[in-house]
N, C-alpha and C positions, 0 to 999 in steps of 0.2 A: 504652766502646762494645763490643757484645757482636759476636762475630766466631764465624762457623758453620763458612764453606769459607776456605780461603785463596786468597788475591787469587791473578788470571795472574800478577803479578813476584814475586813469593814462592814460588808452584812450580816459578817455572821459576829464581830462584835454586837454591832445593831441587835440582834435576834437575844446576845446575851447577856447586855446590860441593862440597868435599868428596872424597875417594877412596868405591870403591863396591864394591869386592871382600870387604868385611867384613858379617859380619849387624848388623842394625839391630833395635832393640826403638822400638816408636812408643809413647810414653806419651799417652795421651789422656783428658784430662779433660772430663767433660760435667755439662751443666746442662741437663735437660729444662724445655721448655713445658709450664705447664700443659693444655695444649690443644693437638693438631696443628696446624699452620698448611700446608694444600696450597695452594700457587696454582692458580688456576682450570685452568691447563694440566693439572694433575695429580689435580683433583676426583673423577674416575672413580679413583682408586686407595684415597679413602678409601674406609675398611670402608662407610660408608654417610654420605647427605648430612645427615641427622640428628645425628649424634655428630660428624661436622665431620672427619673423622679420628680422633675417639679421643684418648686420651692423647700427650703426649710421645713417654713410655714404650713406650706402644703402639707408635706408629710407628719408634718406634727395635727394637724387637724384629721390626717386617717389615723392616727393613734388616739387621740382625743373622744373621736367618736368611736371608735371601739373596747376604749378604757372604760367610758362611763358605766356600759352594763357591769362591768367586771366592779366596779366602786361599788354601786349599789347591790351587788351581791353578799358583800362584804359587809356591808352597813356606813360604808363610806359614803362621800359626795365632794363635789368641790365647790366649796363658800365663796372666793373671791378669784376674779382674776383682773388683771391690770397691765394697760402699757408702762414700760417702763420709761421716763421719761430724762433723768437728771439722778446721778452720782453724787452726792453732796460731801458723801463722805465713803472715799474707796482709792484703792491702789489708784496709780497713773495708767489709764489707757480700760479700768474695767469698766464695763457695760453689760447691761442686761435689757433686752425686749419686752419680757416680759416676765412678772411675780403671780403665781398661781398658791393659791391657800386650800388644801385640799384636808375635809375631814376624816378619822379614822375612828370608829368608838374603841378601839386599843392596837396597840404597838404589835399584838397578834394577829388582828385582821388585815393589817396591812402586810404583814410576814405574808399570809395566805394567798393572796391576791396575788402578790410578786411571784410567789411560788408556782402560780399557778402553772397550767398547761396553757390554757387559754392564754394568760399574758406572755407568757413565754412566746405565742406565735406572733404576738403583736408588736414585741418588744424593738424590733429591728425598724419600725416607721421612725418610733422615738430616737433612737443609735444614727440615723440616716437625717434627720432633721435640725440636730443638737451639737451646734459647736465646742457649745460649753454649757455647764451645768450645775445646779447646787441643789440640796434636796437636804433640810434643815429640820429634825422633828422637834414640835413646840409642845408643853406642856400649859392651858390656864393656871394662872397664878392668879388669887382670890386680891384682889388689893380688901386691907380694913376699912372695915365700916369708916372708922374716924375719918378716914384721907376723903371717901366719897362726902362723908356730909360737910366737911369742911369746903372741899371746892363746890358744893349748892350754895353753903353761906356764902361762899363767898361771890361766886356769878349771881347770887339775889343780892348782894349788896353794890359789883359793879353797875348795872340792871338800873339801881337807885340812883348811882353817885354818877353814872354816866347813862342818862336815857340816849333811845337813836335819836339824834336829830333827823324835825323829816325834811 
């Protein structure tokens, strides 16, 4: 079952699990519509009633760029985005367009943001553009020292045992 926003008990667990003084990286993975989908409320937003909204795509890049102020308001930003290319390992038949890695400096500011007024107008390009959806919150996890200097020795000793041939 294809899943866009997440349910009220789900956010509002989100809102109440967890410690929140730490930054958070949201992983989100999307699947565009062929086709925008605006409900009739939101008709006057597509580009025109011809094209229906436009792409997916489209509509997700009039969210994109309306999102971003609302990120840096917040003290967010978005670090990565990418095509998605190849499933290597997933159910039969899932697929994803694209993986976006968006920062938060804590689990509140990104509450905020969502909450906002502002996003709340914007919300419906995202809903209109988004077949499917996953929206994943990461927490950095420190690897030890030991693991990091063990793989230097060790790619300084591949490095040795195996120079490039030119």
């Amino acid at each position: 079952m294809p899943i866009v926003n997440p349910t009220v008990a789900s956010f509002e667990r989100f809102e109440r699990e967890a410690p929140d003084a730490k930054p958070i990286v949201m992983l989100n993975l999307l699947r565009f519509r062929e086709r925008a989908e605006y409900g009739a409320e939101h008709a006057q937003d597509a580009p025109n009633a011809k094209r229906a909204g436009g792409t997916g795509r489209e509509a997700y890049a009039r969210y994109s760029k309306a999102v971003i102020p609302l990120l840096w308001e917040v003290g967010g930003q978005a670090l990565w985005m990418g095509k998605a290319r190849a499933a290597v390992i997933a159910e039969e038949g899932e697929a994803w367009d694209e993986v976006l890695l968006v920062h938060y400096p804590s689990r509140r500011a990104f509450v905020r943001m969502v909450r906002s007024e502002a996003y709340q107008a914007i919300l419906h390009h995202r809903t209109a553009a988004l077949a499917d959806s996953r929206l994943i919150e990461t927490r950095a996890v420190p690897l030890p020292r030991w693991i990091l200097g063990a793989a230097r020795g060790l790619l300084r000793l591949k490095t040795r045992v195996f120079p490039k041939i030119a």
